[in-house]
N, C-alpha and C positions, 0 to 999 in steps of 0.2 A: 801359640805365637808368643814371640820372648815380651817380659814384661804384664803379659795378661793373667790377674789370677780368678781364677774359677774355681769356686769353694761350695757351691749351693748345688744341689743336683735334689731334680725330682721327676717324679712318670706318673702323667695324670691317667685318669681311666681307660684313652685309648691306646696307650703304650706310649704316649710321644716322651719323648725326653726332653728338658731345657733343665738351662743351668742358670745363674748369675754369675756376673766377670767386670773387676774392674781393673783399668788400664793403670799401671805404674807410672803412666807418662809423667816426665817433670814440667807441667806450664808454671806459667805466671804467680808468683804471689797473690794475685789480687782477683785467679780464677774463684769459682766457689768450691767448694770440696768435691773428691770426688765420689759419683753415686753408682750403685750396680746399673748394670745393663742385662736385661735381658734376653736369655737365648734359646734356639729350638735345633737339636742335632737332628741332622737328617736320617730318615727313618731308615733308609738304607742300613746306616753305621751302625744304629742302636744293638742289633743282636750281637755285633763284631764287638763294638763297645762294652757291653756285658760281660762278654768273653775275657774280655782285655784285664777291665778293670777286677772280675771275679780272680783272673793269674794273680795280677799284683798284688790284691791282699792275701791268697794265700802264701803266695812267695816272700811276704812283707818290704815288697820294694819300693823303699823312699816314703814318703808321706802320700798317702788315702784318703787325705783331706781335702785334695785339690780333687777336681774334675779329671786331670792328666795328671798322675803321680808324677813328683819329681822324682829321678833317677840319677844319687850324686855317680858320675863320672862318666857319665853317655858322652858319646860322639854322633851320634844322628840326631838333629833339631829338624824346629817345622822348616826352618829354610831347605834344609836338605830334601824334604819331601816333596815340596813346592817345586823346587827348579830340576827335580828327576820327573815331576812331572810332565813340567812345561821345556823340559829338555835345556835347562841353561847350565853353564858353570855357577857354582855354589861359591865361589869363590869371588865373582864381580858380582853377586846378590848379596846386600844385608836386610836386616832386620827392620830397614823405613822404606824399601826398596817393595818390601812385602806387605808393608802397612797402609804405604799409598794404592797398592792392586787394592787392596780390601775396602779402602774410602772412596776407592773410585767405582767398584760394583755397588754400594751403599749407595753412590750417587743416586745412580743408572736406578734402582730398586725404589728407592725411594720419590724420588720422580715420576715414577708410575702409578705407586700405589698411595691414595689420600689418605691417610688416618685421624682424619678431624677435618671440620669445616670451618673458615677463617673467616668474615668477612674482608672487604676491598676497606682502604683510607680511610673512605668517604664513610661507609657502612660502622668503622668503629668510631669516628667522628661523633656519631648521630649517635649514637650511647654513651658519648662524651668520656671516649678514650683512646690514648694513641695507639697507631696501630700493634706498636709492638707490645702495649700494657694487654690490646685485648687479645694478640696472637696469643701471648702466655698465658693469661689467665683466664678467660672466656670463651675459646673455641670449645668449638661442639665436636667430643669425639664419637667415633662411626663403631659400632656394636661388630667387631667380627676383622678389625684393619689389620690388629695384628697378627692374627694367622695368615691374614692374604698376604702380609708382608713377608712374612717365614715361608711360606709360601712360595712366592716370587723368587726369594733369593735362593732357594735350593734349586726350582726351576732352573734359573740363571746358570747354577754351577753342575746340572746335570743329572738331577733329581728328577727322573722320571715318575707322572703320576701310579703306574703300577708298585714303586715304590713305597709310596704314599699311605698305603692300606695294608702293606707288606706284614706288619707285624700284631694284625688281630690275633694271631692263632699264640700268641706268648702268652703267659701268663706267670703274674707276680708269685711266690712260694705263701703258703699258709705259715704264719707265724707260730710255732714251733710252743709246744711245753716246758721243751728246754731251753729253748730263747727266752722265753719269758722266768723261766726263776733264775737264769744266769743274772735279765736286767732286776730283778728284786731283790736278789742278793747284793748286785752292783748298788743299788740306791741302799740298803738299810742291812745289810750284813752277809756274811757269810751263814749266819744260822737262820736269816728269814726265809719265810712260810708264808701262803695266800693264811687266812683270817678260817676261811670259810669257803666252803666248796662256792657259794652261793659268791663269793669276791673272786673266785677264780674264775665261776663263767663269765661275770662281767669283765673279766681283764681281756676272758677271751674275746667275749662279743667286739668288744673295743679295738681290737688289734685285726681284729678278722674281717670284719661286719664296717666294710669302710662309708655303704650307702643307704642302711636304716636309722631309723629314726629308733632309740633307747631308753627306757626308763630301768632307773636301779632302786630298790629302795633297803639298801643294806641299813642297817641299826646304827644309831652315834658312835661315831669312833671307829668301827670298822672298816675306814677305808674305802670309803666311793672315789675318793681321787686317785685312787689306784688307776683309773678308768683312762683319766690323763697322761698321768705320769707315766705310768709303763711302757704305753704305746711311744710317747715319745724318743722314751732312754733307750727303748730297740732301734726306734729309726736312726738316733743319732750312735749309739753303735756299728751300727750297719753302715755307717758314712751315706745313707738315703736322705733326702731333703723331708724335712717333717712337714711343714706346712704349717699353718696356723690353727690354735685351740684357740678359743673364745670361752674363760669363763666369768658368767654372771652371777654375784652377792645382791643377797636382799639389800646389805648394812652397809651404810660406807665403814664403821668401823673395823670389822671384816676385811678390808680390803688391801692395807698394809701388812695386818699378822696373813695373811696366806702367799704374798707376796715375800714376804722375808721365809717362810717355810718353804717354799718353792724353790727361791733360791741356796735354799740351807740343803733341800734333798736332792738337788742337781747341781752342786759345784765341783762336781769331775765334768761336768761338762760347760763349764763357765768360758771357755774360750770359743765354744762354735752353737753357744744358745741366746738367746735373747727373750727377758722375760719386762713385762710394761703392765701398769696399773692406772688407770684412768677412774675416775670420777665425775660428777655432771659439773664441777665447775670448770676441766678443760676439754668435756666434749659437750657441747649445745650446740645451739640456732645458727650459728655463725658459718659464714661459707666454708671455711678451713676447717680442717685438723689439726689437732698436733705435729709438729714436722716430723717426731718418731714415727708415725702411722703413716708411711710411705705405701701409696697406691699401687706398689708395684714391689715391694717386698714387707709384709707385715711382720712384726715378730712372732718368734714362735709358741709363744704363748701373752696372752692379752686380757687380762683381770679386769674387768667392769663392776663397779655398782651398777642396781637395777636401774636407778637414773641414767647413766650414762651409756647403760646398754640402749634404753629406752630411747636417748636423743641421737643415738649413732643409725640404728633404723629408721628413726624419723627424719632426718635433718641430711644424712650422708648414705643414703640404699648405694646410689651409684658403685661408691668403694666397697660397699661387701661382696656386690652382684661381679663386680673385675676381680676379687680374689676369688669368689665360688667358676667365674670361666675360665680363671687361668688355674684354676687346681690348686689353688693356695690355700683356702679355707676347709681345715680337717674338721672340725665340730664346731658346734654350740653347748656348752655343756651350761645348766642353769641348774645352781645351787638352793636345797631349801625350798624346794617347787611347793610345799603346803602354805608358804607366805602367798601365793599367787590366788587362792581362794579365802586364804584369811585375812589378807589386806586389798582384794581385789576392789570391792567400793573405795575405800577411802586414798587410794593410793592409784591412781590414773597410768601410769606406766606401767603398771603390770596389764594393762589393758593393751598395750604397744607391744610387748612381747611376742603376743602371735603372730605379729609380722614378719618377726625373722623367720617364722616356715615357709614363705614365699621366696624366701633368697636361694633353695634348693639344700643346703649346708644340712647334713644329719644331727636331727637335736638329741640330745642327751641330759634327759630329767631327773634329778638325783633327790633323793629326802629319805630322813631316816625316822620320818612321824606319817607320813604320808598312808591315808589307808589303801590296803590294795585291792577294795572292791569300789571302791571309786577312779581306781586307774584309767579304765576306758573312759569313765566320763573327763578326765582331766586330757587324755590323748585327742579326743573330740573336740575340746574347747580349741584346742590348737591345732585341731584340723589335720590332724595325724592318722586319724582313722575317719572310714566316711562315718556321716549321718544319716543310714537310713529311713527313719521314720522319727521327723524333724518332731513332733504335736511329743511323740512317748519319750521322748532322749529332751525333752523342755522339760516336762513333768519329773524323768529321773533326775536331771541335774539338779532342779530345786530343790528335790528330796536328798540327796548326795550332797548337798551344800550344808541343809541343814543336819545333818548326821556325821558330817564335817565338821562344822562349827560346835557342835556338840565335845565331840573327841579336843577339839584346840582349848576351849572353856575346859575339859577334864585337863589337861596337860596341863596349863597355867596353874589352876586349883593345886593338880596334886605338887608340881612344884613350888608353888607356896608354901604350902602344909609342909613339904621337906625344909625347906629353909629354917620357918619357924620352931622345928622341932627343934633342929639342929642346935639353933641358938639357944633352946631352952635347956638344953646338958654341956652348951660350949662352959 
């Protein structure tokens, strides 16, 4: 439709497709900004759609960054499609002619379908708020409204339910060897190389592997954030909607140097990424968020200290559990995972962490000290693997704690003893 741009495209696990689209409309100076809207193509469309858009990027017509390539110098618009449909002359339709059909089905849909629960006057009264401070910010919304609403509206427009289920039998392509060192070469050179066979299965696992839970424990410096980064640089290659990473830092200090290296190995793609770094002093207790952290389109990548991982699970579940239903949320990746046994007593949030395995999101554990016959017991703690024999797996873990603790005491030791040398021939 003229004026609508659609730039975000993604296909959650059942094949559906949506997008985000915001309207060019000119209002009022004193409107607030405008925000994306979310959408769901009728499943019908989706394999036509595939077809469509696979022509255009080989053919490279117009820009692939929209949802609908532009094509400079067409003569068929959606008006024209619309009124061959509905059999009118294209010539007494325009472009508001066509925008009020579509606010008037939106009526009709919306009317039907409740997607939150509002109290009456009286009802926001008695929580001592006007009706419309509590419509906006106190309704209670209904777990499942917006697919009955996407739903409805295809209904509406002729979206049979056998359509609805149409496209089980598709499946996404396995992301390639040679996709993956095209995007490595794209991020760090024409001469780069995986590290280590051992950094290449995890690139792979990472780019293939979209519904396990992962632990890596590649060495310092080798490249665990490959895990991130690649996966991404594909999908935003591929003009495919990435979705959201989540990664978790013990340190706050940490959390600006990987922030500015992030955006130092992704600035080809600095026009269609979005990278955010938080801290526990703008994510806590508070009913809000940050206004960046939009319920409905998170960035594509989201850097947390362990505090502020810790108080976005505690304080805001709701927002992670809406981007894990709507296919938003690609990982949790947690950095440094041996702090989580070595600061486990003194340090109360890493005690919170296990809660984000309830939000369904696949985690992915990285450390390059971490021993790896204490793996399974650290995948237990987090409930990643069952428990069965609760009395033997209490007695291993204390014992793995302390032969843990042991290794972190050698680590500090011998890095002391390095320093000191050091300085004694500096």
């Amino acid at each position: 439709m003229a004026g609508l741009t659609a730039n975000q495209l993604w296909i959650n696990n059942n094949l559906d497709l949506y997008y985000n689209a915001v309207h060019d409309k000119v209002a009022s100076v004193k409107s607030p900004g405008k925000t994306t809207c979310k959408h769901k193509m009728p499943p019908s469309f989706v394999p036509l759609y595939m077809l469509f858009r696979r022509v255009c990027v080989q053919l490279g017509c117009g820009s692939t960054s929209a949802v609908i390539p532009t094509i400079s110098g067409r003569t068929i618009l959606m008006k024209h499609v619309l009124c061959e449909f509905f059999e009118q002359d294209p010539r007494l339709v325009s472009a508001t002619d066509i925008r009020h059909l579509y606010t008037s089905i939106t009526n009709i849909i919306s009317d039907q379908v409740q997607v939150a629960m509002v109290a009456d006057e009286e009802g926001a009264k008695a929580s001592n708020h006007s009706h419309a401070v509590h419509a906006e910010w106190y309704k209670t919304s209904i777990l499942g409204a917006e697919e009955r609403r996407f739903d409805a509206y295809h209904d509406l427009m002729g979206e049979t339910r056998i359509w609805q289920d149409c496209n089980y039998k598709l499946r996404l392509a396995q992301v390639t060897e040679t996709q993956m060192m095209r995007a490595l070469q794209g991020l760090f050179g024409q001469q780069a190389s995986f590290n280590s066979p051992e950094q290449k299965q995890m690139v792979i696992n990472s780019c293939n592997s979209h519904l396990k839970h992962k632990y890596d424990g590649l060495r310092c410096g080798y490249g665990k954030t490959l895990a991130l980064l690649l996966p991404l640089a594909i999908e935003k290659t591929s003009l495919h909607f990435a979705g959201c990473r989540i990664f978790v830092l013990p340190y706050v200090f940490l959390v600006e140097s990987l922030l500015q290296a992030f955006k130092t190995r992704l600035r080809n793609f600095n026009n269609n990424l979005t990278i955010l770094s938080f801290t526990a002093s703008s994510i806590d207790d508070s009913s809000t968020l940050p206004p960046e952290l939009d319920a409905t389109n998170p960035p594509d990548i989201l850097i947390l200290s362990v505090d502020a991982a810790a108080n976005l699970i505690e304080y805001h579940p709701v927002v992670l559990r809406m981007w894990k239903e709507a296919n938003l949320l690609r990982g949790i990746f947690i950095d440094e995972i041996q702090t989580f046994y070595a600061e486990f007593n003194f340090r109360q949030v890493y005690q919170k962490l296990k809660q984000y395995t309830a939000i369904g999101a696949p985690l992915h554990l990285l450390s390059g000290s971490f021993p790896r016959q204490m793996v399974p017991s650290l995948l237990k703690s987090f409930g990643l693997i069952e428990n069965n024999n609760n009395n033997n797996n209490n007695n291993n873990n204390c014992h793995s704690l302390v032969i843990f603790k042991f290794y972190f005491i050698l680590e500090k030791t011998f890095l002391c003893l390095l320093t000191l040398e050091n300085q004694k021939y500096a």
